[in-house]
N, C-alpha and C positions, 0 to 999 in steps of 0.2 A: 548651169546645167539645164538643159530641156526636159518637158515634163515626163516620156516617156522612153519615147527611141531617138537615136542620135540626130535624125532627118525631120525631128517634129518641128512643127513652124509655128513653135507658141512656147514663150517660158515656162515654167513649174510655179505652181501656188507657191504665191512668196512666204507662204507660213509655213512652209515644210522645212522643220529645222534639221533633220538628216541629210547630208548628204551623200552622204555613205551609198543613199538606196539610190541615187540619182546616177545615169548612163554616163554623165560625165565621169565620175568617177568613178564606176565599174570598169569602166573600157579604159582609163588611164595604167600609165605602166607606174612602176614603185618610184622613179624616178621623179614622175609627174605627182603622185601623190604627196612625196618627204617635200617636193617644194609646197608644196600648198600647206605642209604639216608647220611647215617653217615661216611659212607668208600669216599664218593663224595667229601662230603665238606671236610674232613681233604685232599683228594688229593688236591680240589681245593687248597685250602688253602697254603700251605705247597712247594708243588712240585713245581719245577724248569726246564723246556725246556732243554735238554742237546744238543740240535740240532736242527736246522733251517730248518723247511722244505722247505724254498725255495730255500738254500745252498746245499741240498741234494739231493732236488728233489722226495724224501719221505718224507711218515709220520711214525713216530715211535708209535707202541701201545698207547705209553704212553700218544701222542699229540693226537693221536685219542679219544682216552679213556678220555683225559679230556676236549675237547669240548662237548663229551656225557655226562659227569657230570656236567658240564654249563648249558645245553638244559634242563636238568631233573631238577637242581635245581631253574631255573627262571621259570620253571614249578609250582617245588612243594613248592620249597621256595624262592620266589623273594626278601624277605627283606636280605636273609643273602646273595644271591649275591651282590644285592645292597651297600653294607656295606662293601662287599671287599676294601681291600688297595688300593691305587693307584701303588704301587708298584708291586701287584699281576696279576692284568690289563696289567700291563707294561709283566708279564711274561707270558701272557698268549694272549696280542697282537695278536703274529704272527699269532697261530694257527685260532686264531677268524677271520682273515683277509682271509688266506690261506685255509681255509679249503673247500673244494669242495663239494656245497651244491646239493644232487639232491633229494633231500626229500621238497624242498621251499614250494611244493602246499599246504603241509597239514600241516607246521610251520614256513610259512613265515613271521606270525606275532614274533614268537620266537626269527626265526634266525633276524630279524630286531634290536628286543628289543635287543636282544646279542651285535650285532654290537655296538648300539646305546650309550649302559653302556661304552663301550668297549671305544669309541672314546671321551666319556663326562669323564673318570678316566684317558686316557693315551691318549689325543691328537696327543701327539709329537711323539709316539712312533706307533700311528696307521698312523699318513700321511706315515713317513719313510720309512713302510711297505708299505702302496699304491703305493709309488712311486717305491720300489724297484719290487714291484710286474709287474708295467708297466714297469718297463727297460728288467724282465725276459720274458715277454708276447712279447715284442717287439723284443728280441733279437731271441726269438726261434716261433716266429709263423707269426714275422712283423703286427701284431693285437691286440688289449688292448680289455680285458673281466671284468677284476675286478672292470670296473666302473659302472656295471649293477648294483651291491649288494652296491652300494653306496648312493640311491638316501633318503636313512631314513637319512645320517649323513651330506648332502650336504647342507654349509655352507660358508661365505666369506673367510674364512680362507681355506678349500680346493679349493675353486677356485681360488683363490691367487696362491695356488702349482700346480694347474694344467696349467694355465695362463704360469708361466714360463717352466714347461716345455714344453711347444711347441717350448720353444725356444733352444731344448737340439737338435745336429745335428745329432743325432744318430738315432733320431724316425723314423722308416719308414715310407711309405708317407698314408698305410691305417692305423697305429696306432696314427699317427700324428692326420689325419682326426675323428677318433674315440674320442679323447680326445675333439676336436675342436666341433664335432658334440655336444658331451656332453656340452659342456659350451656353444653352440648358444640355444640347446635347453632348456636351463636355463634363457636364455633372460640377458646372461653377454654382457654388451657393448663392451666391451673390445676386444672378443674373435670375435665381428661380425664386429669389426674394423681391427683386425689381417684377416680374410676371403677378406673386401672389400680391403686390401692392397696386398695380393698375386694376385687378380684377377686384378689388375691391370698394372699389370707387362703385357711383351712381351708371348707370350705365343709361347713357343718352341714346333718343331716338333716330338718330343720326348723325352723321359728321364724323371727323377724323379720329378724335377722339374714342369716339366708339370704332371707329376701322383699329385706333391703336389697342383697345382691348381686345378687340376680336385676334388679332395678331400674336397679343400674350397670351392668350386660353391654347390657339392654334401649335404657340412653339409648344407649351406644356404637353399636349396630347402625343405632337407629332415625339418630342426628344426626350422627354422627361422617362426615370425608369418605371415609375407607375403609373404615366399616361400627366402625372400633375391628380392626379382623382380627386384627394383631398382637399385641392381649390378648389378646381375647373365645376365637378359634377354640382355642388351647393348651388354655383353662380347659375349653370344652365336649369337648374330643378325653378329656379325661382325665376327665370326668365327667358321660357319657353322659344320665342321668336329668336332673343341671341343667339341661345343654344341650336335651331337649327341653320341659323348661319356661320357659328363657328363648324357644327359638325357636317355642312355641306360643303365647306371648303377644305376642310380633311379628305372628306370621301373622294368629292371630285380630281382632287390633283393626285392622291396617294393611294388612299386606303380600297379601291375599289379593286388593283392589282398585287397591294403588298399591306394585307391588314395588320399591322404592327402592333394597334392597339389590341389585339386579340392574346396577344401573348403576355401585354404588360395589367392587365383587369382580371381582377379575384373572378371565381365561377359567379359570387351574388352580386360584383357588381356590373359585371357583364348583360347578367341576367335584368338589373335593372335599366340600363345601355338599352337592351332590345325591346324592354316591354314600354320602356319612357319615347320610340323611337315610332312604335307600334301607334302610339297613343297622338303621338305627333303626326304623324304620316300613317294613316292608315292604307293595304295595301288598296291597289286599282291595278285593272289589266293594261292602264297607258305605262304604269312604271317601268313594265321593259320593254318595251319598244324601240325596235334595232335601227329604224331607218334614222338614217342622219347623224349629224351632232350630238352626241351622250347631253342632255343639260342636268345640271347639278341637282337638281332633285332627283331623276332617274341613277345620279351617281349614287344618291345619299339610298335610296328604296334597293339599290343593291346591296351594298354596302350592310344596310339593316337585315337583309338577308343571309349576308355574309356571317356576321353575328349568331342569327340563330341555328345556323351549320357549326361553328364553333363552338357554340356553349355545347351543341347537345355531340360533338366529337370526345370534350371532355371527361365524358363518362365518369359523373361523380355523382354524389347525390343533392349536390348545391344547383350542378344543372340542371339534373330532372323536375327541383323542387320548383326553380326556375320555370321551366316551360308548362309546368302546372299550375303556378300561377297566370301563364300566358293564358295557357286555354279557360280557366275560370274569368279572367276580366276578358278573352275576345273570344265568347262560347260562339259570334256569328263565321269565325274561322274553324271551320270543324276539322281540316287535315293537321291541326298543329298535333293533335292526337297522335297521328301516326310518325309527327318528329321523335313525343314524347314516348312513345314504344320504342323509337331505333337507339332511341338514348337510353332507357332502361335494359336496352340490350346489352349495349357497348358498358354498359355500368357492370353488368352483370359478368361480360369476358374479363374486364379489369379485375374486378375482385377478388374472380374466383379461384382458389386457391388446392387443387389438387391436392388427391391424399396420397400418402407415400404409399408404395407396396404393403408394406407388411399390415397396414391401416388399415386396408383393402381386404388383404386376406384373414386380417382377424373377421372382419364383418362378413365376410363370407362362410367361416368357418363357426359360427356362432347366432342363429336366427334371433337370439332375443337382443343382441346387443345393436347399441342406438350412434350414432356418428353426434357429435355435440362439440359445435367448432365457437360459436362464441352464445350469450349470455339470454336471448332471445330464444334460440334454438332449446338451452339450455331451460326457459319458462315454459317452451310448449309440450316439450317433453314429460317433465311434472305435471 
């Protein structure tokens, strides 16, 4: 099929596994379609992989051509995929794992379903492929991708494979962390016991080693449901420089557009987050500065900004206590004052709790009588 109109003079992205959307088959009649529906399943069927595309580093027509026959048939006939052999599954693995999805938005639920057959018929035959896929991702990019299209088939049993390989010497230290990120944010035990045991190591002034703890601190913040705090915050209190390079590679890639950690930190220690951040990076009028390339500091001095709009939306009184100790340790920033009033505001709409009517009209109906809603009010009174 061509890529657009019948008359184009250029193929269609060979990764568009729809073809449903392509002119060839809109402009076919039923008759031209039932044969193509028919010429599908005997390839499904039948045809045999003569090459690995992740041995090769291509894809052959042929692997191409038969995940497009997959896609159309769990489309148009989901019982006869269903029904395939377990042997068939087995040969057609690779390709389902491998294949380079950039059509997801409009058959994400497809390519899921696909996966999903895929791994419930040939288990053993799809980890094999995950795994070899992260040793190729690791080896040529030092990065792991293929565990995004994983999260429809993820199970004990891949976490089991995943789990050990952290423990392969070969992972580099941000494919390492990819995997690691993946299983904390699975909420596996395991994997958030493997993070608290590297951060607890000496932390070297450089080298891999220190990349691979920075990497464990990172999955903690980024996946963990309390951020990791009760590691992570210890380790960076006592080593000031780690700390702002684990937390400028947070900010920089994530947290400057979708602060997560904002949601998963108590009000005090949030509040200790902004003033520890304060104390690190003090501000300067270069931190925002639009022209160009964002660099990881300007990410992080947002970021630290971000925070202190956070704490004081809270509207509690761990916040306000919070940004009151800000202003007493940085008296030479004098507008944090006027944070710490919007926040005693918002404290104040939080709280405050309406009297019913009839409350109302007693006290109107009565000059000497006093409103006494809790135990303070209740002292001043007396």
């Amino acid at each position: 099929c061509s890529s657009d109109l019948p008359n184009s003079t250029h193929y269609a992205e060979p990764f568009y596994s729809d073809i449903t959307s392509q002119p060839g088959w809109k402009s076919a009649d039923e008759v031209t379609k039932s044969r193509i529906i028919d010429a599908a399943t005997t390839f499904v069927a039948n045809y045999k992989l003569h090459s690995d595309p992740l041995a090769t580093g291509s894809f052959s027509f042929s692997a191409l051509s038969g995940y497009r026959a997959l896609i159309l048939l769990l489309r148009i006939q989901p019982d006869f995929v269903r029904q395939l052999l377990p042997d068939v599954w087995k040969s057609w693995a690779p390709i389902v794992i491998h294949f380079p999805i950039i059509d997801a938005d409009s058959l994400a639920p497809v390519h899921e379903s696909l996966t999903t057959l895929t791994y419930k018929r040939a288990p053993k035959t799809v980890l094999e492929e995950i795994i070899a896929v992260v040793d190729k991702e690791n080896k040529d990019h030092g990065m792991v991708f293929v565990l995004r299209r994983l999260q429809n088939i993820w199970d004990a049993v891949l976490e089991t494979a995943l789990i050990e390989k952290l423990d392969d010497q070969l992972l580099k230290p941000a494919a390492w962390g990819t995997i690691l990120s993946e299983l904390v944010a699975h909420s596996v035990p395991h994997a958030i016991a493997i993070a608290e045991t590297v951060l607890q190591k000496p932390i070297p002034p450089e080298g891999s080693e220190r990349n691979y703890m920075i990497q464990a601190a990172q999955a903690l913040i980024r996946n963990a449901d309390n951020a990791g705090w009760d590691i992570v915050w210890p380790v960076i209190q006592k080593n000031p420089e780690f700390g702002l390079e684990v937390l400028s590679g947070v900010a920089h890639i994530t947290e400057v557009s979708k602060p997560t950690i904002v949601n998963k930190l108590r009000d005090t220690d949030l509040g200790d987050l902004y003033i520890w951040l304060v104390e690190q990076l003090p501000y300067r009028d270069a931190d925002h500065t639009t022209h160009g390339l964002m660099s990881e500091r300007q990410s992080l001095a947002h970021w630290r900004d971000s925070l202190m709009v956070a704490l004081k939306a809270r509207g509690t009184t761990q916040a306000c206590d919070a940004l009151k100790r800000a202003i007493s340790l940085f008296p030479q920033y004098g507008w944090l004052k006027w944070h710490l009033l919007e926040a005693e505001e918002i404290a104040r709409r939080r709280s405050w709790v309406p009297l019913v009517p009839k409350n109302l009209i007693a006290l109107a109906a009565n000059a000497e009588r006093r409103l006494v809603q809790n135990g303070d009010q209740l002292l001043e009174l007396l």
